[in-house]
Structure formats: structure tokens, C-alpha cells
N, C-alpha and C positions, 0 to 999 in steps of 0.2 A: 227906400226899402225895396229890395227884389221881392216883385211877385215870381211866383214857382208854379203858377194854374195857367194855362195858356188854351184856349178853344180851340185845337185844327178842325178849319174848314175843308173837303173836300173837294178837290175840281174834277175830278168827275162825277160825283154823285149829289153832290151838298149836304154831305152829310155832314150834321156836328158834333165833335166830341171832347171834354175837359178832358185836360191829361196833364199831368204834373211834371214839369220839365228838370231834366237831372240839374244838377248841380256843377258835378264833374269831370262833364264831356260832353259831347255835341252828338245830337240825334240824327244819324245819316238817312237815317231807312224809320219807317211808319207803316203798318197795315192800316189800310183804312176798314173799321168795325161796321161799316154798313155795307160797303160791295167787296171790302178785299184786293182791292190796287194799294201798292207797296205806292208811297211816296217817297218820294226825294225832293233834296233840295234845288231850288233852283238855281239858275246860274248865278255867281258873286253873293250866293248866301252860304252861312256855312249851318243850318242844321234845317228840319220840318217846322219848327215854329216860329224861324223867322222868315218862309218861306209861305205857310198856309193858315199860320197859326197868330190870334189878338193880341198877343204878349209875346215881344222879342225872346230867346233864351236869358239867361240869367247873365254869361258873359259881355253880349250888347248889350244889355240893363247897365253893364255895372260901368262898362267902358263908356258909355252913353251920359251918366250920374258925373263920372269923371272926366268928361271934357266938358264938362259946364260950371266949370271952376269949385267946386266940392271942397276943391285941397286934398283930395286923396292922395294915395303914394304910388299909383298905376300906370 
């Protein structure tokens, strides 16, 4: 099952926040809610929560589910 709750952590501040990750596109850019630095992804990631964030986005969830033999159609 995809989780869609994901914690960004903060590297500059440490601060933590729950935030619900889209569905249908990849998060580039994140205000961080306790100092205010925009995050970004880091290099060979493709969004904030798989970058700063306890839960991959939902597309590596799903790609991730499907290479461990599932039987998906992906």
C-alpha cells in the first residue's frame, strides 16, 4: 500500500513536519515552516521527500513494490 504522509526533515534547522505527498507529480521546491529555506532536491533524487523526507514519494513506493516481483504491469 502507498503511504501519502511523509515527515521532511530540515537540514538546516531540524525542524519536522508531516506533509502529505501529491500523488501526481513530484515536489521540486518545499518552504521549510520553522526557518523558511526553500528546499530542494538533492542531486539523483527526483522530489523533497525522497530527498529530506521518512517516506519515499509515492512513484518510488510504487516502482520500488514493482521490482520485487508484485506482478504489477509497470
Amino acid at each position: 500500500m502507498i503511504q501519502l504522509l511523509s515527515t521532511l526533515t530540515c537540514p538546516n534547522c531540524g525542524g519536522m513536519s508531516v506533509e502529505t505527498m501529491p500523488t501526481n507529480a513530484c515536489q521540486f521546491f518545499y518552504d521549510c515552516r520553522h526557518c523558511g529555506v526553500v528546499l530542494r532536491p538533492l542531486k539523483g533524487h527526483c522530489c523533497v521527500f525522497c530527498s529530506y523526507g521518512d517516506v519515499p514519494c509515492p512513484p518510488i513506493q510504487d516502482e520500488r513494490a514493482c521490482g520485487e516481483g508484485s506482478g504489477c504491469s509497470n
